[in-house]
N, C-alpha and C positions, 0 to 999 in steps of 0.2 A: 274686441266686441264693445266695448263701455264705451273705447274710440268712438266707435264709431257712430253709439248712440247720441251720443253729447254732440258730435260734429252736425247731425240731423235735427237734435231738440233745437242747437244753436241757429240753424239754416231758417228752418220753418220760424221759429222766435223770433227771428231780424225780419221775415216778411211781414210777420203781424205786427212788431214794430214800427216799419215803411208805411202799412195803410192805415195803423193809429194815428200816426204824424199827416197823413195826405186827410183825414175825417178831421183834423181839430184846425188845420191852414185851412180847409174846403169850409169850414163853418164860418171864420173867420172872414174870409172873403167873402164869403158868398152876399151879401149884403151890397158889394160891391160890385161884381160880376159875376155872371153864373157859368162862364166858359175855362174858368178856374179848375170848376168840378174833375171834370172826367180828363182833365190835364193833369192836375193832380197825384188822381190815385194811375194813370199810365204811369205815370212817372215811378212809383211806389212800388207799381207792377214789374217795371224793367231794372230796378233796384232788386227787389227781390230775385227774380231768374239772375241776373249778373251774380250777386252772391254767393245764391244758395242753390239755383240751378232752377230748373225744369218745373219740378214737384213744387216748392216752394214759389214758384213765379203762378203757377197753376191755382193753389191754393189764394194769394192775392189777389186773382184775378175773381176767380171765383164770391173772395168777402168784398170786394170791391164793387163787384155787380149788384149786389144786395144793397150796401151804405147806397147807394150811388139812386136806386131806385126807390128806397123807403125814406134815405131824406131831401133828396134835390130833388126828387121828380113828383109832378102832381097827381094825385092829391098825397100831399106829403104825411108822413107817418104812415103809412099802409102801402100795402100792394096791391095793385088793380091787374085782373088778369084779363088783358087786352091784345090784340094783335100788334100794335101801337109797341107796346110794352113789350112782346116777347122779340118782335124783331127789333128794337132800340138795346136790350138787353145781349141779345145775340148779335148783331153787330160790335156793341161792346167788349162781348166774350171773346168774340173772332180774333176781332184786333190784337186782345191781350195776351190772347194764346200764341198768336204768333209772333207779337215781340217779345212774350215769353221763352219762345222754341229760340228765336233768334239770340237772344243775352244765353241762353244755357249754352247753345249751341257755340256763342265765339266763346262762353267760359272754358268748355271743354277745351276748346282751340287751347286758349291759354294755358291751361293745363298742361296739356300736350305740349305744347313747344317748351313752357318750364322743366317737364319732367326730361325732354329731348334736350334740352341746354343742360340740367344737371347733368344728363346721359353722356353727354359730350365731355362735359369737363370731367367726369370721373375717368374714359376713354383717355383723353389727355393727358391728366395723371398718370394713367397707365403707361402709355406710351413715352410721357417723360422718365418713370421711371425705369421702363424697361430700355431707354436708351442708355440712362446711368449706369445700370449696372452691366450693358453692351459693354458700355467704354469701358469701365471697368476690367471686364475680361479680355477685352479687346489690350488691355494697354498691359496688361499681366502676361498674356500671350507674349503680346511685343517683349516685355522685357524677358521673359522665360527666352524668347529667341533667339535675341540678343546675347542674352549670357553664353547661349551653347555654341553661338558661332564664337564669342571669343574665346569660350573654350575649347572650340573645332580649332580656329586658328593659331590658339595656344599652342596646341597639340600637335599642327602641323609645323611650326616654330622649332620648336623642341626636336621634332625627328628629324628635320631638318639639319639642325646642330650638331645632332648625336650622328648623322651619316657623315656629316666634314669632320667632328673629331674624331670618326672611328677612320674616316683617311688621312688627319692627322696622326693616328697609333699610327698609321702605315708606313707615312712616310718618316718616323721618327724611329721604327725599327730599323729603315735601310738607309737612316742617317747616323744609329749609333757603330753600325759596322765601317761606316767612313769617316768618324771622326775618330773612332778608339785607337787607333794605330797613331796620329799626329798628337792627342792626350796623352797618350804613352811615353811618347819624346819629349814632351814639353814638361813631364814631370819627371823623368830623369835630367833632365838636364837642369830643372831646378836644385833640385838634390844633389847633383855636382856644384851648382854655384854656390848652395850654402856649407858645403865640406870646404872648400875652397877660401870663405870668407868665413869661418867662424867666430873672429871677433867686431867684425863691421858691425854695429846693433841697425844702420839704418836698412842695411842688406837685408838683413835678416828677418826683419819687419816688413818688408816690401815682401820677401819670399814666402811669409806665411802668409800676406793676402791674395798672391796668385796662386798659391796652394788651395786657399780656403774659396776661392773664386774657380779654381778648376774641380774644387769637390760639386763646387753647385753646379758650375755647367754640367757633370754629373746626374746629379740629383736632379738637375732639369730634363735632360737626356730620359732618364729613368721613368722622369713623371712622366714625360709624353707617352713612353712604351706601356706605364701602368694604366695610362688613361682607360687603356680598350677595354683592361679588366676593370675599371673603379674600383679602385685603389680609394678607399676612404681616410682621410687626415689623421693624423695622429694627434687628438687634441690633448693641449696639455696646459697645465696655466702657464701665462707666458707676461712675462713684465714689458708691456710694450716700449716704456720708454728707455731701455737697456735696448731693444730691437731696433727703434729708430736712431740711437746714437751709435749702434756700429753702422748700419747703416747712411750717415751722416759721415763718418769717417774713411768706409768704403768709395764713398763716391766723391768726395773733397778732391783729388787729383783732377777726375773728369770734367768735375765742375770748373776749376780752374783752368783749364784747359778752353771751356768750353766760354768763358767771362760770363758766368754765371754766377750771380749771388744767390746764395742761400739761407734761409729764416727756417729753424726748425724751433717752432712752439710747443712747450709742453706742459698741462696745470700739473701741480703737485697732488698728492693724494690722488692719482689718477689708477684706477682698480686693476687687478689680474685680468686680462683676456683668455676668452677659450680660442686657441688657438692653434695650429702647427707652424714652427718657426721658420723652418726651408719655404713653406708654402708662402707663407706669408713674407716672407722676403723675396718671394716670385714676384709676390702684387707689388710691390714696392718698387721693387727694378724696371718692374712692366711702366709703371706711372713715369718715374722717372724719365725714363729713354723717350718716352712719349712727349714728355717737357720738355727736353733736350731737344728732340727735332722740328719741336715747333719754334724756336731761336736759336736757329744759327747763327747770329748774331749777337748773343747772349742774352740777360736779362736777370727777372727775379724768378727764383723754384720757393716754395713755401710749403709745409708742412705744419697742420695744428693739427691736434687733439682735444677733446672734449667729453664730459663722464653725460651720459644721460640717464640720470635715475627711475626716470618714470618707465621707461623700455627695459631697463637693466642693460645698456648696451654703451662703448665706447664708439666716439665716430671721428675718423680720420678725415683730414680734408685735406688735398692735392693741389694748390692752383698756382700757375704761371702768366709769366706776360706776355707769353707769344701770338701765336696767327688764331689761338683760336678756334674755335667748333661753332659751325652753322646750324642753331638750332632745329631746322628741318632735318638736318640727319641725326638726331639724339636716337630716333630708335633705330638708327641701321648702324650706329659704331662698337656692339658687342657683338655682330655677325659673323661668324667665324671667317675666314676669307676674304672679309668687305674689306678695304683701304682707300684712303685719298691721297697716300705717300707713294710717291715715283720708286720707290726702293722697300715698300713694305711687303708683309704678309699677310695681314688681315686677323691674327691669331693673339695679338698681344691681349688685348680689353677683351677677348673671348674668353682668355684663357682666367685671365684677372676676374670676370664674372664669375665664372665656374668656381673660383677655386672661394670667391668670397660665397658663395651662396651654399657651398659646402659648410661652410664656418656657420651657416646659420647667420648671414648677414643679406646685405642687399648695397647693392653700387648702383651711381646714378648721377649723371654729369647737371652740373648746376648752372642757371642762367645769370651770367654775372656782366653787370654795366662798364663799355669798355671793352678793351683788348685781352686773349689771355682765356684758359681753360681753367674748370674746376672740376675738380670730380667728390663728390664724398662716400664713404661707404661705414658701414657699421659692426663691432664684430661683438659676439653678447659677453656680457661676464660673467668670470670665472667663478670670483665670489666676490661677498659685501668687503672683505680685509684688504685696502689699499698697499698699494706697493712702498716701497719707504727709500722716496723721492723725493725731491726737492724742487721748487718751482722753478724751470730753466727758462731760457733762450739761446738760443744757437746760431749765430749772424756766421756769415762766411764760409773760410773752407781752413783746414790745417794746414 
């Protein structure tokens, strides 16, 4: 309410203002011309209605008629009440009223389209920000989407998997009844050839690695039949660099066989793994053969290790010189079934998966510049106490 009286004292105050200013120019002039006058205070007139509106152009007009008759018109200082006079006066009023009505009338205008451009741009605003927070949900949505199809297709992944290795359990049952009978032979007749040579030491040495290689094929035999029940690892702490040096000496014949050289790195102080040992020498035979058949022509097999502290985990690394992996198929070579070998199964890097990701690790072939596969995978530790080892290398074969 106070607004609005000030806004009014203000109004009507700037028109008395306008005709003060058009009375002391008109007096000034007038000496000079007397068509000054009633230009003037119009003028004073349409300043005021532009302003302060209607009322206040009204009221200008109004003290305007009076200065305008008591001092420019004759007899001046007085008023003569003449016919002369009142239509000179009403003419004047006419006019003023309605360049009065006219300056209020385009004020309002202006008003009006002010208050309609503010209208607008608050509209605007609205609108930009209700597009903001559109996107917003719009792209939340999208990514909410996103996640459950890759988790749909996760999903279908995996059952996928779980349907081939429960027809791997199958056919691994009605493969352990066809190979048990020629394992049977093959192990008596070892045990004849070492009754036979009891003091050969090299015999005898070669006999318990085909011994200790027909217990795994075994224990492989086994897994595959335990697979259908999951059969969970038997984690143990496990000194990996004792595991990859029999390993290393296991496979020395093949490798020579195959002119293969081999580089087995190991750091020292390299920690206990949680591990299962048959398992984990699955993964290892699986890599290897995998190496093997990609240089039939030989080459280099390589093996490092590495502690990573900040994960708590040891990470092995596999890589060769041979033919190679097309990075386009990185996600279809742990498929159970999948192969690009003319004489494969498709079950090795399945199996190898599985058995790391039991361990609480993760496998994942690496892009490397040049000829040659790499694989690394990670298996966690056992504890902070290192193994009590020595920093090796391992060039060749025995």
């Amino acid at each position: 309410m106070v607004g609005v009286r000030r806004k009014l004292i203000s109004q009507y105050g700037l028109a008395l203002v306008f005709v003060g200013l058009a009375l002391v120019l008109s007096h000034f002039l007038w000496p000079f011309t007397d068509r000054a006058t009633a230009t003037l205070f119009l003028a004073a007139i349409m300043l005021s209605a532009f302003f302060g509106g209607l009322g206040p152009g009204l009221i200008a007009t109004a003290i305007s008629a009076f200065l305008i008759d008591y001092y420019f018109v004759p007899p001046f200082f007085r008023f003569e009440l003449s016919s002369s006079t009142f239509l000179r006066a009403g003419m004047f009023t006419l006019l003023s009223v309605l360049v009065s009505w006219l300056n209020g009338s385009r004020r309002r205008l202006m008003l009006n389209l002010r208050e309609r451009d503010q209208e607008r741009e608050r509209l605007l605003e609205q609108i930009n920000l209700f597009n903001v927070h559109l996107k917003q949900e719009v792209d939340q949505k999208t990514q909410d989407l996103n996640a459950a199809a890759c988790e749909l297709l996760s999903a279908q992944q995996h059952l996928a998997q779980a349907e081939k290795m429960e027809l791997v359990g199958q056919l691994a049952a009605s493969l352990a009844h066809e190979i048990g009978t020629p394992l049977n032979a093959i192990s008596g007749h070892l045990q004849l050839l070492s009754r036979n040579h009891p003091g050969h030491i090299d015999t005898q040495r070669r006999v318990r690695i085909i011994n200790k290689q027909l217990d795994f094929i075994v224990s492989i035999v086994k897994s595959l039949l335990e697979r259908s029940h999951k059969r969970q690892a038997v984690i143990k702490p496990l000194d990996l660099s004792r595991v990859l040096k029999e390993m290393f000496v296991l496979v020395s014949p093949m490798l020579e066989q195959r002119s293969v050289n081999f580089e087995l790195a190991i750091p020292w102080e390299l920690p206990l793994v949680a591990a299962d040992q048959d398992k984990l020498q699955q993964v290892f035979l699986n890599l290897i053969n995998n190496s093997l058949d990609a240089m039939p022509s030989g080459g280099q097999l390589s093996i490092s290790t590495s502690y990573l502290p900040n994960d708590e985990s040891v990470s092995i690394t596999f890589s060769d010189s041979g033919q190679g992996i097309d990075p386009e198929l990185f996600d279809k070579i742990f498929e159970p079934m999948w192969t690009d070998k003319s004489a494969g199964n498709g079950f090795g890097l399945a199996i190898v998966r599985d058995i790391v990701r039991e361990h609480g690790g993760e496998i994942e072939p690496v892009l490397v510049n040049g000829p040659g596969a790499c694989f690394r995978f990670t298996l966690p530790v056992f504890s902070q106490m290192p193994a009590t080892i020595e920093n090796e290398v391992f060039v060749g074969a025995d």
